[in-house]
C-alpha positions in Angstrom: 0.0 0.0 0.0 1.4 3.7 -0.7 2.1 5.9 2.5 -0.5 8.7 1.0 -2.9 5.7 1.0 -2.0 4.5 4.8 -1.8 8.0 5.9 -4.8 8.9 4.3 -6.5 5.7 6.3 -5.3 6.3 9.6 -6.4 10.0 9.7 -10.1 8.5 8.4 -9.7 6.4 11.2 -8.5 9.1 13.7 -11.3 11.3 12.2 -14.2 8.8 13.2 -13.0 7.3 16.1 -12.8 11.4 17.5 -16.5 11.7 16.1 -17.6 8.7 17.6 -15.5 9.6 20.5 -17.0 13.2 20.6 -21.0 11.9 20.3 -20.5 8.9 23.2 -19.1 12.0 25.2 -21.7 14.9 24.5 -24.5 13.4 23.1 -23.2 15.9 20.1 -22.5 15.6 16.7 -18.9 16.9 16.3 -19.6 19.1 13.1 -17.0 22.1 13.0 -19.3 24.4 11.9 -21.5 23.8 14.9 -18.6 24.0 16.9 -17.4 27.4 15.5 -21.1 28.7 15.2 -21.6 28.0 18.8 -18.7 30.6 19.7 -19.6 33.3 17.0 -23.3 33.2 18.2 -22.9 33.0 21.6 -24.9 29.6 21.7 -22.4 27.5 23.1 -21.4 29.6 26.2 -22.0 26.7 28.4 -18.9 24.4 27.0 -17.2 27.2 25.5 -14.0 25.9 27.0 -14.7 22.5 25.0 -15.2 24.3 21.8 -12.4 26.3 22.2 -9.8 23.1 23.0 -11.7 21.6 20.2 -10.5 24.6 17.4 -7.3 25.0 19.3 -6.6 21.1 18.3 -7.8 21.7 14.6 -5.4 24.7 14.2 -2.3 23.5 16.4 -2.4 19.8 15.1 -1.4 20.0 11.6 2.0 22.4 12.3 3.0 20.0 14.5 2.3 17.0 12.8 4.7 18.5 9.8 7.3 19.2 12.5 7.1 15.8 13.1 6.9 14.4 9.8 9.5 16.3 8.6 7.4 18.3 5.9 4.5 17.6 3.5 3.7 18.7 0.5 0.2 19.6 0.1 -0.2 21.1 -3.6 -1.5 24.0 -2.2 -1.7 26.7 -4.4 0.1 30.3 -3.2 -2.7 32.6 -4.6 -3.9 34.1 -1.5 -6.7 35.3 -3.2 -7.5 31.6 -4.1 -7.8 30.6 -0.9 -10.0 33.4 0.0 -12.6 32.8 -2.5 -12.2 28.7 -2.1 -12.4 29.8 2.0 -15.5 31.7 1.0 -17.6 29.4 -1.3 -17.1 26.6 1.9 -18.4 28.7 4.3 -21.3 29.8 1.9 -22.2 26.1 1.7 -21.7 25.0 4.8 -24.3 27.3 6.0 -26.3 26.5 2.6 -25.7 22.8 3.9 -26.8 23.4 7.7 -23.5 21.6 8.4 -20.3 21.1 7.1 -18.4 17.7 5.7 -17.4 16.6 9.8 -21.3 16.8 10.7 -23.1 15.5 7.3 -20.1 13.3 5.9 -18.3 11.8 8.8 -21.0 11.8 11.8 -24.0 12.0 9.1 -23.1 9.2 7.2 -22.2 6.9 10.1 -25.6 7.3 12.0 -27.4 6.2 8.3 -29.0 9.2 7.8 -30.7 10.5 4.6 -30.0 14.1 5.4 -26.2 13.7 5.9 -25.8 11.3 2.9 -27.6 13.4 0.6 -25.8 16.4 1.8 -22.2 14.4 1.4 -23.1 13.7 -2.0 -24.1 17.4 -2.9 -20.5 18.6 -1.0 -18.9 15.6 -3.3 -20.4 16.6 -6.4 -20.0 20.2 -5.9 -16.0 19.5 -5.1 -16.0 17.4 -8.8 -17.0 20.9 -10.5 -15.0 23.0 -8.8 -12.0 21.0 -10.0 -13.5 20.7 -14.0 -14.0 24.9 -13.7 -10.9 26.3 -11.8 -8.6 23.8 -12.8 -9.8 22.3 -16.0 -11.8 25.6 -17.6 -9.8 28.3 -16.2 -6.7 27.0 -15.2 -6.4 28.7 -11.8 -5.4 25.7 -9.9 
């Protein structure tokens, strides 16, 4: 098996034993969007510490993981503007969505239900035509 392919297994793994994890725990779906909607509305002021570890881990993790790895090359583009938009458009459809890819794909999808299946196929398919118009059409990427 190629390392991208093990890697990319044991982070799936990490990913939905954390959501499992997170719902045995709360009796919440860990969807990041929640998470970070909580804190901007004020919603979540009664585990506001939680939510807060919880961000401080998605932000902190990956730098130190590259420490540790020694690097890794992601294909990100530098166009900062790029990133931007791309940041944009997600949090457009997350909110479109009611949820993001942790809450509809990974916690959605492992309870069976409808709403998170359909939804991960609509982020799935929506990804697909990103790629064909800003890599294939336009060439940004």
């Amino acid at each position: 098996m190629e390392d991208d392919w093990v890697r990319g297994l044991i982070g799936g793994l990490m990913i939905g034993g954390a959501g499992a994890l997170f719902l045995l725990m709360n009796g919440r779906i860990m969807g990041a969007s929640g998470i970070i909607g909580g804190l901007v509305d004020g919603s979540g002021r009664s585990n506001r510490g939680e939510r807060l570890a919880f961000l401080l881990g998605l932000v902190l993790v990956p730098p130190l993981l590259v420490a540790l790895s020694g690097g890794v090359d992601t294909g990100l583009t530098g166009n900062i503007w790029l990133l931007v938009a791309a940041g944009g458009l997600v949090g457009f459809g997350t909110r479109l969505a009611n949820g993001c890819t942790s809450g509809h794909g990974v916690c959605g999808i492992s309870r069976l239900s409808w709403r998170g299946m359909a939804a991960t196929v609509a982020y799935i398919a929506a990804g697909g035509a990103s790629v064909l118009v800003f890599r294939h059409w336009l060439g940004v990427i």
